[in-house]
N, CA, C and O atoms as a GROMACS GRO file, in nm:
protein
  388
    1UNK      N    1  -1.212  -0.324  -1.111
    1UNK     CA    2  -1.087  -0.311  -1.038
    1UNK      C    3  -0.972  -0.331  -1.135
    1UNK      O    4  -0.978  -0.416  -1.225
    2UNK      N    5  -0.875  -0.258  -1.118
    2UNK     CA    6  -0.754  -0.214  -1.197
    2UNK      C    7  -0.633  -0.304  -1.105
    2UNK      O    8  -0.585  -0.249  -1.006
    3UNK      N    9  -0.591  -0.428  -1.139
    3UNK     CA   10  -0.498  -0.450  -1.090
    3UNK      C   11  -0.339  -0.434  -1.196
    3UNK      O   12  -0.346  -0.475  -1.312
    4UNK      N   13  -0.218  -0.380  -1.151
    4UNK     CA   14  -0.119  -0.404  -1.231
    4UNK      C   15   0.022  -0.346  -1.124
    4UNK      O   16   0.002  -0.285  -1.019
    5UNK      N   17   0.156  -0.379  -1.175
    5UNK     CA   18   0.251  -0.387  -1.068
    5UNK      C   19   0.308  -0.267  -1.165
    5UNK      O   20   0.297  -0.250  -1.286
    6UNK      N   21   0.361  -0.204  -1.080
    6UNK     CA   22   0.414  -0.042  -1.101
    6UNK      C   23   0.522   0.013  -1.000
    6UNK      O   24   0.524  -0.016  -0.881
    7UNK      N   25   0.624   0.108  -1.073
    7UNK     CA   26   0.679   0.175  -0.953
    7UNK      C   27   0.608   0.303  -0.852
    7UNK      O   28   0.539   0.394  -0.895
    8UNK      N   29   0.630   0.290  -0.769
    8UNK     CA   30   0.579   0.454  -0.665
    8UNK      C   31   0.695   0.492  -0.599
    8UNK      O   32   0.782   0.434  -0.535
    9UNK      N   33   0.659   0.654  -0.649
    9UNK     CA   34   0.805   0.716  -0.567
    9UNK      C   35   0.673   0.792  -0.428
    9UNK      O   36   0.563   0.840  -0.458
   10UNK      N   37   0.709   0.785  -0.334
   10UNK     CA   38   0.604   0.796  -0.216
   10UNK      C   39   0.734   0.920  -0.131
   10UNK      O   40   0.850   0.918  -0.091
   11UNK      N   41   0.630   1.006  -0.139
   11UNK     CA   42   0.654   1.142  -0.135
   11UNK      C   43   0.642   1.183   0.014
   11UNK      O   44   0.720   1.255   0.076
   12UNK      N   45   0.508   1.111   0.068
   12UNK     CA   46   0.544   1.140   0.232
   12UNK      C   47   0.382   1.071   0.281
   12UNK      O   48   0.277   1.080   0.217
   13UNK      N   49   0.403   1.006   0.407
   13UNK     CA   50   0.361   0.900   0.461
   13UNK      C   51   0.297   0.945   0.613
   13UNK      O   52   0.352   1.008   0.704
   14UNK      N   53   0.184   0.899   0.606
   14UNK     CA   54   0.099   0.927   0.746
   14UNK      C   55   0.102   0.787   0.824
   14UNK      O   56   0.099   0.669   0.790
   15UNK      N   57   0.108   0.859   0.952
   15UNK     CA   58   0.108   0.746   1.063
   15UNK      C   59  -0.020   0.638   1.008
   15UNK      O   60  -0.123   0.660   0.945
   16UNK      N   61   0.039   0.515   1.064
   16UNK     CA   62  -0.056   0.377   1.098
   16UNK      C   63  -0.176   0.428   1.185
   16UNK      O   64  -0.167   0.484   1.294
   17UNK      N   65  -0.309   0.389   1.102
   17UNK     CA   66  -0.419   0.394   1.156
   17UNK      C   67  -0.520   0.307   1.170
   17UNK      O   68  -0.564   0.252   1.068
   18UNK      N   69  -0.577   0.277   1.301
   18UNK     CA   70  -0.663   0.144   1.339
   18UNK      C   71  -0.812   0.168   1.251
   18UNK      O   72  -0.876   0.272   1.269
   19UNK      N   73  -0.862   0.053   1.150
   19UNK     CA   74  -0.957   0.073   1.069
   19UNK      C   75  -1.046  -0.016   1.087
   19UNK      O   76  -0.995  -0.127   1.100
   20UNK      N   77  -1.191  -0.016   1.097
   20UNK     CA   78  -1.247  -0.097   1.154
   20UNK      C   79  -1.279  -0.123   1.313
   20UNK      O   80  -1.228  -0.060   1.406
   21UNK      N   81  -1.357  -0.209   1.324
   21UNK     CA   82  -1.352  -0.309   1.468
   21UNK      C   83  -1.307  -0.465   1.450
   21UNK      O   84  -1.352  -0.547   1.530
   22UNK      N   85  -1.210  -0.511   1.335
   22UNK     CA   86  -1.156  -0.611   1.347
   22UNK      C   87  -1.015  -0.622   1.391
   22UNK      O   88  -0.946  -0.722   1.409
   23UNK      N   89  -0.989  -0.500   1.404
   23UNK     CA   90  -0.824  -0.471   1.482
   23UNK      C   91  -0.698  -0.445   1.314
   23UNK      O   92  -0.575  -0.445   1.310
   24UNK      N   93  -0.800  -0.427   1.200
   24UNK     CA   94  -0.713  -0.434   1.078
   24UNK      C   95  -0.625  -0.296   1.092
   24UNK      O   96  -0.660  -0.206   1.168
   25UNK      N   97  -0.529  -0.292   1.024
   25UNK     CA   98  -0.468  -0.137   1.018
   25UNK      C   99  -0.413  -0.121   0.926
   25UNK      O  100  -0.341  -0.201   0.867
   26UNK      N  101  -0.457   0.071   0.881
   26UNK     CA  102  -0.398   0.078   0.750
   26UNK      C  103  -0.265   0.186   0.734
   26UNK      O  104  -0.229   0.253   0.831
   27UNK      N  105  -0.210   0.193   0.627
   27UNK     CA  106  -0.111   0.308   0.636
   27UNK      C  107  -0.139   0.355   0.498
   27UNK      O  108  -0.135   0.308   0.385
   28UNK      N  109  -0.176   0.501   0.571
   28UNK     CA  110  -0.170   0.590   0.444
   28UNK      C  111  -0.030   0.642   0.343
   28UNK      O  112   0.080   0.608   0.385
   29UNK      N  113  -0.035   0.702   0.248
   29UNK     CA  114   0.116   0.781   0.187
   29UNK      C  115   0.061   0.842   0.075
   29UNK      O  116  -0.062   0.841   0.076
   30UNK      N  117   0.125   0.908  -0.044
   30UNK     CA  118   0.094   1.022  -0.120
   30UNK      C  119   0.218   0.956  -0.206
   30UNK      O  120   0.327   0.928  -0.156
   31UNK      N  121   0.190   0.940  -0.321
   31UNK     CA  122   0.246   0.948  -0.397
   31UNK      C  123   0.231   1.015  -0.524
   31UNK      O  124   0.131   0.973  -0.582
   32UNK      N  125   0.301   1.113  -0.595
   32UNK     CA  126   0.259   1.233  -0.640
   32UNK      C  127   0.103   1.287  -0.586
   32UNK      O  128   0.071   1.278  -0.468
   33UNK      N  129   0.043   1.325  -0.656
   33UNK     CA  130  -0.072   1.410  -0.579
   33UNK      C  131  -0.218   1.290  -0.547
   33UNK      O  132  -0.338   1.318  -0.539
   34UNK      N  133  -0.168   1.188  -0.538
   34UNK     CA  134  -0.256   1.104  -0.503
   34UNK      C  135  -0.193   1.013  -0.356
   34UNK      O  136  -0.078   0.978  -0.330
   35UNK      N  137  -0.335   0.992  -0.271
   35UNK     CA  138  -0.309   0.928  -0.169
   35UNK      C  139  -0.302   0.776  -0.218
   35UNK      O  140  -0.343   0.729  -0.324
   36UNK      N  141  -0.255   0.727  -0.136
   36UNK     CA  142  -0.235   0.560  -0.136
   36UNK      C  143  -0.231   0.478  -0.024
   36UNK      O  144  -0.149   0.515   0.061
   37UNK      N  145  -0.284   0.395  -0.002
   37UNK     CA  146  -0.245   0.270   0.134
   37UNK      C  147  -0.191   0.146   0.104
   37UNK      O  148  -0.147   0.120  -0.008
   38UNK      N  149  -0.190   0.054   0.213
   38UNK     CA  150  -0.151  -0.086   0.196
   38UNK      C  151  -0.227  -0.102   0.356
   38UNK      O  152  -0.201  -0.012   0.435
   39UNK      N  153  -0.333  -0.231   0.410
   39UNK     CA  154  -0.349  -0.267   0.465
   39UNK      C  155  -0.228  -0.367   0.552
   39UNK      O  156  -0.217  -0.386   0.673
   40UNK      N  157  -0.150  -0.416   0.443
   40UNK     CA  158  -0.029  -0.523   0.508
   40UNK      C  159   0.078  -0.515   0.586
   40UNK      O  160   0.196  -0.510   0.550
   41UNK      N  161   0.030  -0.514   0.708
   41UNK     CA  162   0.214  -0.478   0.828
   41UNK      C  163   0.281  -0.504   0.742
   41UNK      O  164   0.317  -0.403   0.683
   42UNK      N  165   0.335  -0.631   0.684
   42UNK     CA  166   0.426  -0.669   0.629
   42UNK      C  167   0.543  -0.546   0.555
   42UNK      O  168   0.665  -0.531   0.569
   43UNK      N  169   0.429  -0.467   0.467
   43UNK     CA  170   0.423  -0.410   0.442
   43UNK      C  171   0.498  -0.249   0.494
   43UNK      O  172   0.566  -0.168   0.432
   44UNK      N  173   0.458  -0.252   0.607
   44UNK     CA  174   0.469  -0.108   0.639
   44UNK      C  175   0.611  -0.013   0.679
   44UNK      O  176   0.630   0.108   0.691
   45UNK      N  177   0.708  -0.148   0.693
   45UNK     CA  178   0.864  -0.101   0.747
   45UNK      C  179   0.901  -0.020   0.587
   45UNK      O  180   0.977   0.075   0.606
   46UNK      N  181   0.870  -0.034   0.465
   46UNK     CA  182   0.926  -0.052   0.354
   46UNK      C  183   0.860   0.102   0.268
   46UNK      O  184   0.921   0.166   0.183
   47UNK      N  185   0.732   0.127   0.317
   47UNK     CA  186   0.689   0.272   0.268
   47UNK      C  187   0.760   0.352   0.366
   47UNK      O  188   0.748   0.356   0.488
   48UNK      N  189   0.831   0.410   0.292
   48UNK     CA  190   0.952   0.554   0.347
   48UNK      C  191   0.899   0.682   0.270
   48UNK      O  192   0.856   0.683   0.155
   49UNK      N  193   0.909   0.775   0.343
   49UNK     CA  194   0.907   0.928   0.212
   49UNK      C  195   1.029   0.909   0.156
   49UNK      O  196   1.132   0.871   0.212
   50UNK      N  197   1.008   0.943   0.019
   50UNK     CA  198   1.152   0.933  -0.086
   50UNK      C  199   1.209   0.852  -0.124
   50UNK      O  200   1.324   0.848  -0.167
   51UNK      N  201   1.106   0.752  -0.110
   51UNK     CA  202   1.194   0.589  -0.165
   51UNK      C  203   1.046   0.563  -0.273
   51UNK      O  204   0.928   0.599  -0.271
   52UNK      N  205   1.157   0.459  -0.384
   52UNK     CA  206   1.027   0.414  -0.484
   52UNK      C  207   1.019   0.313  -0.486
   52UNK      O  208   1.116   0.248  -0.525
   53UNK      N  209   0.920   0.258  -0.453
   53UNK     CA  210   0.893   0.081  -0.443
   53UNK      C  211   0.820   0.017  -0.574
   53UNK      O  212   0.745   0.076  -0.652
   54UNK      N  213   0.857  -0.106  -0.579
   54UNK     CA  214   0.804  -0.186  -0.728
   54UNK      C  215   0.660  -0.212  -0.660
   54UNK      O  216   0.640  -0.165  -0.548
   55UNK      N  217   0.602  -0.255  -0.697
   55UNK     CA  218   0.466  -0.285  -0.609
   55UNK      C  219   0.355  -0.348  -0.671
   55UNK      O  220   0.301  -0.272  -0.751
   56UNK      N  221   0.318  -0.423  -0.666
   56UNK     CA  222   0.124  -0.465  -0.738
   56UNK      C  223   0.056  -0.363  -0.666
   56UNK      O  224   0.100  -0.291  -0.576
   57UNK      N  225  -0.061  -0.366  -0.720
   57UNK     CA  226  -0.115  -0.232  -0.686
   57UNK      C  227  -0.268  -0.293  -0.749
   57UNK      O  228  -0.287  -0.375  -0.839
   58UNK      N  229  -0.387  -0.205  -0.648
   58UNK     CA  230  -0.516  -0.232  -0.731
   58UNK      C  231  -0.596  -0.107  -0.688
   58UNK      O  232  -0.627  -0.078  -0.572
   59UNK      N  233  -0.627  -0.033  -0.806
   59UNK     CA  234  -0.681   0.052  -0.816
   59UNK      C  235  -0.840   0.002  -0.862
   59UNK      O  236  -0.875  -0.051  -0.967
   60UNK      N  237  -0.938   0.046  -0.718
   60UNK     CA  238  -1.085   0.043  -0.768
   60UNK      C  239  -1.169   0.176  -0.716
   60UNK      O  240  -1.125   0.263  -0.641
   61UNK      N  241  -1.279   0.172  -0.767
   61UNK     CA  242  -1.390   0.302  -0.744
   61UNK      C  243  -1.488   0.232  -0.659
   61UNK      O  244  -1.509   0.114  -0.690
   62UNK      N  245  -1.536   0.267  -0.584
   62UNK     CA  246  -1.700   0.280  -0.492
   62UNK      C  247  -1.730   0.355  -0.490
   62UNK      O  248  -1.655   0.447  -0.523
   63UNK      N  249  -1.855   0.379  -0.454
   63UNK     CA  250  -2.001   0.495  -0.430
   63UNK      C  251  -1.976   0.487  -0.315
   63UNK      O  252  -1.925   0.382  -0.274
   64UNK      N  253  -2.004   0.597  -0.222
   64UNK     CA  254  -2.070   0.655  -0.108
   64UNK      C  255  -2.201   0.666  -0.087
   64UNK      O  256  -2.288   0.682  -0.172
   65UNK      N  257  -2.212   0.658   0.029
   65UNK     CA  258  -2.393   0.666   0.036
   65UNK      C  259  -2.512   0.784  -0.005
   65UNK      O  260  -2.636   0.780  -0.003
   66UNK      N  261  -2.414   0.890  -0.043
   66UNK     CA  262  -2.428   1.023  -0.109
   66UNK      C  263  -2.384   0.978  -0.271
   66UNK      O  264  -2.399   1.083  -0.334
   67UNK      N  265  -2.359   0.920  -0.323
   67UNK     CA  266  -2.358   0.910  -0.437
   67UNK      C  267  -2.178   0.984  -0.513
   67UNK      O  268  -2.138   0.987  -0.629
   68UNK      N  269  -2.118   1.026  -0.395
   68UNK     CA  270  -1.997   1.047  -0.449
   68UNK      C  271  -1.896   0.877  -0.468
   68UNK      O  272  -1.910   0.767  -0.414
   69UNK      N  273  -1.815   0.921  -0.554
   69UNK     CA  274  -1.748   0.822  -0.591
   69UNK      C  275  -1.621   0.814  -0.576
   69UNK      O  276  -1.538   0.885  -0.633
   70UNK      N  277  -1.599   0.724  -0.494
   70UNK     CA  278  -1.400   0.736  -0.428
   70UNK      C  279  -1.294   0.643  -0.492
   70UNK      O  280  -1.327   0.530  -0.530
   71UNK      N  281  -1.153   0.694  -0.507
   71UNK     CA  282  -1.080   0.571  -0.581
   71UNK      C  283  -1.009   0.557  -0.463
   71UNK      O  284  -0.980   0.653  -0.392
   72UNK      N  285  -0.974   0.425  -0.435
   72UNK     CA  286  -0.932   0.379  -0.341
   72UNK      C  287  -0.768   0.297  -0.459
   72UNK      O  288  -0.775   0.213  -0.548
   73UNK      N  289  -0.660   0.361  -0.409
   73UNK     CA  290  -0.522   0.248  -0.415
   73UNK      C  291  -0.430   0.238  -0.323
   73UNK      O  292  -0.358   0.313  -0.256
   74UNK      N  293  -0.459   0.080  -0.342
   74UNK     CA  294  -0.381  -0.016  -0.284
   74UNK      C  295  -0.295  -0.081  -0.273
   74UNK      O  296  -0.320  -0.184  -0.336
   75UNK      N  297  -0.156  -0.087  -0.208
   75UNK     CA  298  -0.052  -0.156  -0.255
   75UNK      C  299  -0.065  -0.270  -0.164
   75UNK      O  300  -0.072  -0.269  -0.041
   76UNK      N  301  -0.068  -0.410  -0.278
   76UNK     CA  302  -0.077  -0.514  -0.194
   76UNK      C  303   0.049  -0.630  -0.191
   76UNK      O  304   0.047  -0.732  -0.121
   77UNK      N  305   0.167  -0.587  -0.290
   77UNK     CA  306   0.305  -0.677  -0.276
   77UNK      C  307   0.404  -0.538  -0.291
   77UNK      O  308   0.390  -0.429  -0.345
   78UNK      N  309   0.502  -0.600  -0.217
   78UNK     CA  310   0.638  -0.512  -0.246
   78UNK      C  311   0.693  -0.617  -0.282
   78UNK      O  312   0.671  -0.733  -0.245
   79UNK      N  313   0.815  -0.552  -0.405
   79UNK     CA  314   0.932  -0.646  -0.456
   79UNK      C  315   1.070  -0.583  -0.460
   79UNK      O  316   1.100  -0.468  -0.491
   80UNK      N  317   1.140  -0.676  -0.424
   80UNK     CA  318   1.293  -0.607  -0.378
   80UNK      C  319   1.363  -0.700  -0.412
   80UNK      O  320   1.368  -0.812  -0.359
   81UNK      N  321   1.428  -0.656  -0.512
   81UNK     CA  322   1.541  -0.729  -0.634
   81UNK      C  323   1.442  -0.803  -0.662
   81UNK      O  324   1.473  -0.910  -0.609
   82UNK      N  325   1.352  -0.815  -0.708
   82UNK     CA  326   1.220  -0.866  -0.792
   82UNK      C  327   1.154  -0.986  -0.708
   82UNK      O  328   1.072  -1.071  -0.746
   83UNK      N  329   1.211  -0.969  -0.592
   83UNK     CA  330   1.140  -1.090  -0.528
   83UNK      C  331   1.048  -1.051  -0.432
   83UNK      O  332   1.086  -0.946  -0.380
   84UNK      N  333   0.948  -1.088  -0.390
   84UNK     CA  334   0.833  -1.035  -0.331
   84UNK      C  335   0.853  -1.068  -0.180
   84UNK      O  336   0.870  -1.182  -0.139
   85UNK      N  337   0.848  -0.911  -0.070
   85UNK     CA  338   0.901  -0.943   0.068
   85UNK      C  339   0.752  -1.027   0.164
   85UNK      O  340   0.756  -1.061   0.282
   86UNK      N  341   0.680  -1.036   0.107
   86UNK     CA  342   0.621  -1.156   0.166
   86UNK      C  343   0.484  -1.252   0.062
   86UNK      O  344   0.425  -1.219  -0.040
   87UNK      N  345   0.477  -1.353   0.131
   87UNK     CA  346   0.484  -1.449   0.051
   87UNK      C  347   0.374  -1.547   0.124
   87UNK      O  348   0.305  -1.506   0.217
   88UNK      N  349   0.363  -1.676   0.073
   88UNK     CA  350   0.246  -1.752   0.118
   88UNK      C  351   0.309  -1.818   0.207
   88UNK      O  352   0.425  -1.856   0.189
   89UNK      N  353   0.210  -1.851   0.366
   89UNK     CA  354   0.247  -1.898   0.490
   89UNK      C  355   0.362  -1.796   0.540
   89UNK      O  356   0.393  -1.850   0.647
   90UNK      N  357   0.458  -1.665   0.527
   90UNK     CA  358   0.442  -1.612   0.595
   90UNK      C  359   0.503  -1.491   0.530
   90UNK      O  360   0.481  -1.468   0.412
   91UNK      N  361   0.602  -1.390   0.629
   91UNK     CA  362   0.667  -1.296   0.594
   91UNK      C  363   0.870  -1.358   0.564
   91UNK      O  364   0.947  -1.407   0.646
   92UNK      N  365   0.889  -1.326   0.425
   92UNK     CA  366   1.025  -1.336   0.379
   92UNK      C  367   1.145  -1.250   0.448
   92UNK      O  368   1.159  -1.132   0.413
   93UNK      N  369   1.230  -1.306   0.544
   93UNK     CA  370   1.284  -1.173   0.634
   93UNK      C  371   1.363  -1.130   0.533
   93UNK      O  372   1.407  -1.210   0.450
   94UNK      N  373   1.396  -0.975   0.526
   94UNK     CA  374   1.440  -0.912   0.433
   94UNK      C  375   1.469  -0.816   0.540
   94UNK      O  376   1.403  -0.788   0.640
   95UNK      N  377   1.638  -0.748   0.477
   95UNK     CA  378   1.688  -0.612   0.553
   95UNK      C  379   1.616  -0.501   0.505
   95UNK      O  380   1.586  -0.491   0.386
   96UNK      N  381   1.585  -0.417   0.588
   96UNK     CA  382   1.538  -0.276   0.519
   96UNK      C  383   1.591  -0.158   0.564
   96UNK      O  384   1.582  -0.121   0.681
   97UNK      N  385   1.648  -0.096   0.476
   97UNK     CA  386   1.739   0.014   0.425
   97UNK      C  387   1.706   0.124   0.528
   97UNK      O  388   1.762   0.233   0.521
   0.00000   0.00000   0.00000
């Protein structure tokens, strides 16, 4: 697993989708010709089409049960004016644009 914090300019964004049977949900987006998610509501007011977010990010590979191999990335912090909009014990209220 590839973790490192990077900008994304996110090009255009698919509806919130229920994943699992634990009630988790993810949101897809595209940034240049690659898809991307973030599992984190927190998260989700802040991926816009046409906006570029600072972000940690972790890029990993799995197998399929066919033997194909998928990259899965993930954005798991946003930072705005370098400070991270959520944080330990809870969410940092922050305006969004």
């Amino acid at each position: 697993m590839e973790k490192k914090r990077q900008k994304l300019l996110i090009k255009e964004v698919y509806g919130v989708k229920p994943v699992g049977n634990k009630g988790l949900k993810k949101l897809d987006f595209i940034v240049g010709d690659q898809r991307w998610g973030t599992f984190s509501e927190a998260l989700f007011l802040y991926i816009k089409a046409g906006t570029e977010i600072d972000a940690d990010t972790e890029i990993r590979e799995t197998q399929g049960k066919d033997g194909t191999t998928y990259i899965n990335r993930v954005v798991t912090q946003i930072y705005v004016d370098g400070k991270p909009i959520k944080g330990r014990g809870g969410i940092f209220e922050r305006e969004v644009a």
